[in-house]
Each structure stands twice: as structure tokens, then as C-alpha cells.
C-alpha positions as CSV (number, residue, x, y, z in Angstrom):
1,X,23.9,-26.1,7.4
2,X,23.5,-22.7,6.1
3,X,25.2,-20.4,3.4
4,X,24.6,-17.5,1.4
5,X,26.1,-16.7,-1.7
6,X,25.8,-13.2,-3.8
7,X,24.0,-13.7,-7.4
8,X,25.6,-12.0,-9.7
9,X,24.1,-11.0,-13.4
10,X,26.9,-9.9,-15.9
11,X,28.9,-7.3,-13.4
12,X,25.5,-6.7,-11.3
13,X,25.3,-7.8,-7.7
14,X,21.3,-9.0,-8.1
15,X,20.4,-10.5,-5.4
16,X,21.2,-13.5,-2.6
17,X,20.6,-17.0,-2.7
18,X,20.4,-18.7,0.7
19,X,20.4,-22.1,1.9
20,X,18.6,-23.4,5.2
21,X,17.7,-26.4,6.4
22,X,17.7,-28.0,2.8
23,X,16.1,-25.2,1.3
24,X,17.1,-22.5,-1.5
25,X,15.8,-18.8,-0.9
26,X,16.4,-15.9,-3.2
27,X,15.7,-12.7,-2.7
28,X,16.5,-9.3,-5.6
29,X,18.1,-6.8,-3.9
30,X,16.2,-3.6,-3.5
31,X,18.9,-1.6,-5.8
32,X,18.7,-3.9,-8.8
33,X,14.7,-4.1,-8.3
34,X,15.0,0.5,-8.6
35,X,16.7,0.2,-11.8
36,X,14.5,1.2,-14.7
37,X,16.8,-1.7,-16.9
38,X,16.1,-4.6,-14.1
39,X,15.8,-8.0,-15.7
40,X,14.4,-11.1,-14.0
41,X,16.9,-13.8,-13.8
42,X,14.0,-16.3,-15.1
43,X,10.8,-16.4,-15.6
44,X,10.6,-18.3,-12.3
45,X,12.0,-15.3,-10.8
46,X,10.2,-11.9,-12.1
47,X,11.3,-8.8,-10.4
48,X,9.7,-8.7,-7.2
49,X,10.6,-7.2,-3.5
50,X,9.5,-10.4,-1.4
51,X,11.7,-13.7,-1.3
52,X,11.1,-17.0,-3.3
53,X,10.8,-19.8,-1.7
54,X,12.6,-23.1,-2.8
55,X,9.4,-24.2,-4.9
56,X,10.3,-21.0,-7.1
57,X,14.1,-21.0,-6.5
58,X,15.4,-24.9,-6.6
59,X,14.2,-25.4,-10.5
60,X,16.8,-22.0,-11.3
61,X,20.0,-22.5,-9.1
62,X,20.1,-26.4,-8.7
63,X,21.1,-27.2,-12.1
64,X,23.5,-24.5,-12.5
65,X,25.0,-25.7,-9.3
66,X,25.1,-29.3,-9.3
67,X,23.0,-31.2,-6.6
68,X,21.9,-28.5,-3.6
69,X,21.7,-30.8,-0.4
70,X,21.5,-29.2,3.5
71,X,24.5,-31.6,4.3
């Protein structure tokens, strides 16, 4: 199973998270990451261009969604 959902910070369109296979991916979007005011969701997440991986990402998102499972 695989879904993507849009991350959202206040009224700001951040980023995506994405799950495959079992596993969380987020990635900024490149026009949050140009804004001069960008904030980090986390210090698990500081601004960056490339994608975190589900080390980086599960600790974030799982508990604000419940349990995260590939089934």
C-alpha cells in the first residue's frame, strides 16, 4: 500500500509525507524551503532539500497519527 498526504503548517502547504512499503518519507517542498521565514517542523526535520527517510520521519508523524502500518 501507498499514500501520500500534503503536510500542512498553520495555512502553509510544507511539504509531503509518503508511505511505501511500510515506510514514512517526507520531503519540504522547494517553495517553503525559499522562504526567508521557513521553520523546520522538528528538530528531526531541519530544512533541507533531500527526503528523510523513515528513521528521521516515523518518530514525528507516527504519534500524531496513530499507528502507521503498510497494510
Amino acid at each position: 500500500m501507498a499514500g501520500k498526504l500534503d503536510v500542512w503548517l498553520f495555512a502553509d502547504r510544507v511539504g509531503t509525507l509518503e508511505l511505501t512499503e511500510g515506510r514514512l518519507n517526507f520531503r519540504y517542498r522547494p517553495d517553503w524551503l525559499s522562504r526567508p521565514a521557513a521553520m523546520p517542523l522538528s528538530g528531526y526535520l531541519p530544512l533541507q532539500a533531500e527526503t528523510f527517510d523513515d528513521h528521521h520521519t516515523r518518530p514525528f508523524f507516527a504519534p500524531q497519527t496513530g499507528q502507521v502500518t503498510g497494510a
